[in-house]
C-alpha positions as CSV (number, residue, x, y, z in Angstrom):
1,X,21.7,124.9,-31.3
2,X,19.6,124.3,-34.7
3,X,18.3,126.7,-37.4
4,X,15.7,126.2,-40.1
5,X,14.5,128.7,-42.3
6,X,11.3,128.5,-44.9
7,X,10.0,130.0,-47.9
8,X,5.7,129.7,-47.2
9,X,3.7,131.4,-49.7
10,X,6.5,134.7,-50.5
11,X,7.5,134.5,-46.5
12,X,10.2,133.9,-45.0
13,X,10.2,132.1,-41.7
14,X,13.7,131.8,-39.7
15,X,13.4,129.3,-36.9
16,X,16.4,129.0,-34.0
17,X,16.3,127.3,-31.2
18,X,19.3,127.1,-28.3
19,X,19.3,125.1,-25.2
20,X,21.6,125.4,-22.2
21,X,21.7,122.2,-19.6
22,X,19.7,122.6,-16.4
23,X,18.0,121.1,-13.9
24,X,14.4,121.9,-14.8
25,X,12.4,122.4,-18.3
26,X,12.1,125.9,-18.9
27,X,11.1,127.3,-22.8
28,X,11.3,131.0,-23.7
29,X,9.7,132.1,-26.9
30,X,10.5,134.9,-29.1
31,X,8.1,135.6,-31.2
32,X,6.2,137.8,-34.0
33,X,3.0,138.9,-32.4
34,X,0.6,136.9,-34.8
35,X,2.6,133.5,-33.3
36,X,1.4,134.1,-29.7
37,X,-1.4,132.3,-30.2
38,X,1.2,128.8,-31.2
39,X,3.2,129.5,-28.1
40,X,1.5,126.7,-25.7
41,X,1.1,124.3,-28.4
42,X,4.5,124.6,-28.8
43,X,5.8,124.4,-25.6
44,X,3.5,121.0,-25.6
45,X,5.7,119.5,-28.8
46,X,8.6,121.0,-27.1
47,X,8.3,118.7,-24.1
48,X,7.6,115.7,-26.0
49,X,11.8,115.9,-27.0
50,X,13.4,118.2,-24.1
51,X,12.8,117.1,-20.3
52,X,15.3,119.4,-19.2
53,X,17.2,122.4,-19.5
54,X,16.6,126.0,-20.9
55,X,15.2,125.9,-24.3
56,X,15.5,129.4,-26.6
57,X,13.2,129.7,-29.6
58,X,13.4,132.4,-31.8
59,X,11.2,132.7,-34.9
60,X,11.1,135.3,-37.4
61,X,9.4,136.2,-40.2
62,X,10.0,138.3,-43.6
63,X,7.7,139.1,-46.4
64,X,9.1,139.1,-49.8
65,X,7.8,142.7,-50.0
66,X,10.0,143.9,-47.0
67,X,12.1,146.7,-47.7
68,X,15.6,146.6,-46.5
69,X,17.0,149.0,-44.2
């Protein structure tokens, strides 16, 4: 488990990613819509550090702007 989060130009991005042991590399991406576009370069970087196991990564973002519910 690891979490990261960023301030980038009055956003906020929250980065978490959880892994489970397994047999084979599997990576599941949750992602804001604008991100889809990153997701197979990032299963690329991904690979470079995990060989196996399941591999959760959640990523949200906030503008500053955002009104609280």
């Amino acid at each position: 488990y690891g979490a990261r989060n960023a301030k980038i130009s009055g956003t906020e991005i929250s980065v978490v990613v959880k892994s489970v042991n397994g047999r084979f590399l599997e990576t599941r991406f949750h992602l804001p819509k604008e991100f889809f576009k990153l997701e197979s370069q990032m299963k690329k970087i991904l690979s470079q550090y995990f060989h196996r196991g399941t591999v959760d990564v959640f990523v949200h973002k906030r503008s500053a702007g955002s009104a609280h519910v």
